[in-house]
N, C-alpha and C positions, 0 to 999 in steps of 0.2 A: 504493500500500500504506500509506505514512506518513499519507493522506489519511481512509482506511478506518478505521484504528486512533485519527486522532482523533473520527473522525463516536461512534464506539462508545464513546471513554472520554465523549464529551459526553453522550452518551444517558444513559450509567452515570449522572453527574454527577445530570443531570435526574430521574432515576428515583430518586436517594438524596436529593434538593432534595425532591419529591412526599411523599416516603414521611415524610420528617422534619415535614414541615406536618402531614399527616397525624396523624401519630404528638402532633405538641405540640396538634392542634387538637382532640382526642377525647380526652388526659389530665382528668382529674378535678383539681380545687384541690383535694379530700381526699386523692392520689395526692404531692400536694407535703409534701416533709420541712419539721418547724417550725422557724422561724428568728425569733428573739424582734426584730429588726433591720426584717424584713418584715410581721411579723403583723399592723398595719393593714389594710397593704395584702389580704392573704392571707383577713383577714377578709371584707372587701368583697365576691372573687371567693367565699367561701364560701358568699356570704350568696345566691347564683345557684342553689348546687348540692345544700343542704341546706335543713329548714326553720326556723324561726326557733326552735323550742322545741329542736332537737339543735343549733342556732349558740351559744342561751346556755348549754347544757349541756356545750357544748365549752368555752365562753370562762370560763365560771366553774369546768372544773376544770385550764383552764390556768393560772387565776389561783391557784386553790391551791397547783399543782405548785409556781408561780413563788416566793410565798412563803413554803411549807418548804422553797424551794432544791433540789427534784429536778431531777433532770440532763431535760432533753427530746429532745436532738441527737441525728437520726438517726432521729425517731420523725416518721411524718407526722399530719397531719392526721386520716386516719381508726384510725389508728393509737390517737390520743391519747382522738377521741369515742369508739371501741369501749369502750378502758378506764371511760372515763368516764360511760357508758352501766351499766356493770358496777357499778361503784362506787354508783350511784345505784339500781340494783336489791338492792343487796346492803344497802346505806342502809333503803332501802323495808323489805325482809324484817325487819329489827332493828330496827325502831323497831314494826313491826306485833305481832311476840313480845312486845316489850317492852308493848306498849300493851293484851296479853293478861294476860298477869304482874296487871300493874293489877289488872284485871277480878277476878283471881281473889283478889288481898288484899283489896276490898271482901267477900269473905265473904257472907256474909246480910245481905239489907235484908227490910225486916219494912214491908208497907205495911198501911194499915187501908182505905181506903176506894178508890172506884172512882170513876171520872171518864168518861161518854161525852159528848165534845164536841158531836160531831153531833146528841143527845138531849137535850143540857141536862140530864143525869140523873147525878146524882150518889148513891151507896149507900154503905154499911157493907159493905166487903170486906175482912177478915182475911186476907192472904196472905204467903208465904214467897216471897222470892225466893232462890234459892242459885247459884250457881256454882260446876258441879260438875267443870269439868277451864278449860283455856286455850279450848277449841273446844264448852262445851255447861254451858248453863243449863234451869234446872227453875224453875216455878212449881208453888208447891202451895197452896191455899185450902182449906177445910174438906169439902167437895165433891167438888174437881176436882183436875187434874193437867195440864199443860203441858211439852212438855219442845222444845229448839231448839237448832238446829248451830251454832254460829257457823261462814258461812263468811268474812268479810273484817271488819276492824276499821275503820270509815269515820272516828272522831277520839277522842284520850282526852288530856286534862287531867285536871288535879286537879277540876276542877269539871262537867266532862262524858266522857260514854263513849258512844259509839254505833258501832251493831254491825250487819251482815247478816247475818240466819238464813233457816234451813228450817226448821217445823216446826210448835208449835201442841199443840189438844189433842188427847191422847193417842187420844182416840177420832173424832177426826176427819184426812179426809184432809192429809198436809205443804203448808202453800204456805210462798213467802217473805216475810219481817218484817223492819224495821226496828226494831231495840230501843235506847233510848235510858235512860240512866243519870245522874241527878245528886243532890245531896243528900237524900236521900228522897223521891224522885220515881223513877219509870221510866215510860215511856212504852213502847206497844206498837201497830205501825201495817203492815194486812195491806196489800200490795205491789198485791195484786190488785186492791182496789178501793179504797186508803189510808182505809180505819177504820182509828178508834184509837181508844185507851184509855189514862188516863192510871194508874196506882197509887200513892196519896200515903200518906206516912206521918203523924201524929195530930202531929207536931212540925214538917213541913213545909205543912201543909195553909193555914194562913190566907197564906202567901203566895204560896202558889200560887195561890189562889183572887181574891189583891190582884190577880194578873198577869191573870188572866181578866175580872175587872173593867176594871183599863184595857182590853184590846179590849173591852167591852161583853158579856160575860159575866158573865149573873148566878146563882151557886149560893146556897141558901138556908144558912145556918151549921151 
């Protein structure tokens, strides 16, 4: 009987020895709580189970946490990239409003002339450009009329803005545009087949025309 009752607490033994490998060999290093003592190491195993763009997106916002002094203990690994994941979307959304805001303080640019690259053809084009909410610009020339969504903010400086739209003329069917903004210059390029168009204002024109020269671009004055 004493024999029996050890054969069975052994098995027990064994079967809680399996379970435990088991159990530590299928945990995740995202699954491990942060310990500022370990984090080399912790790194290392993270650098297996995540990919390199969510490792530095984790490690640089543990290094913020670190240096405003937020408490981490008790928070794991995936714990901390979720946040952090968060933070960085939320980052993204505020700086695209804000890079819209922009858009819409430049107001009206006023260009005069037309530029098609691909033709060597350069014209006399009077047109408005305006800016008429955060998400939609109008072009209007004496003629015509254009109007476009903005839907994503691609970069904005003080010296550049460029933008993705749908839209076009009024009387023609929507495709997608890339609209590009800078000192009296706009640029305007169909997604479909990348034509563009350049629209320069009569004060930015000779140095635009400098820049087309270095590539070997020649417009007539």
């Amino acid at each position: 009987m004493i024999i029996t009752e050890k054969i069975i607490i052994m098995k027990n033994i064994s079967l809680l020895l399996i379970l435990s490998i088991i159990i530590i060999s299928c945990s995740s290093p995202l699954d491990k709580a942060y310990k500022q003592n370990t984090l080399e190491e912790d790194i290392v195993a993270l650098k297996e189970s995540i990919s390199e763009e969510e490792l530095n997106t984790l490690a640089e916002y543990i290094a913020l946490k670190t240096f405003s002094g937020d408490d981490m203990l008790g928070k794991t690994y995936n714990d901390l990239l979720n946040e952090a994941k968060k933070m960085k979307e939320e980052l993204r959304i505020q700086e695209e409003e804000d890079a819209k805001k922009l858009l819409i303080e430049k107001g009206n640019i006023i260009c005069d002339y037309e530029y098609n690259i691909a033709l060597s053809r350069k014209k006399l084009f009077p047109i408005n450009i305006q800016f008429l909410s955060d998400t939609a610009i109008a072009m209007r020339s004496n003629s015509d009329f254009w109007e476009y969504s903005i839907n994503s903010v691609e970069e904005s400086t003080n010296e550049k803005h460029s933008v993705l739209a749908n839209g076009g003329n009024i009387r023609s069917e929507k495709q997608d545009y890339k609209l590009v903004f800078r000192a009296g210059l706009v640029s305007v390029e169909r997604l479909s087949n990348n034509a563009k168009w350049w629209f320069v204002s009569e004060s930015a024109r000779d140095a635009f025309e400098s820049e087309l020269e270095e590539s070997g671009l020649m417009f007539h004055k």
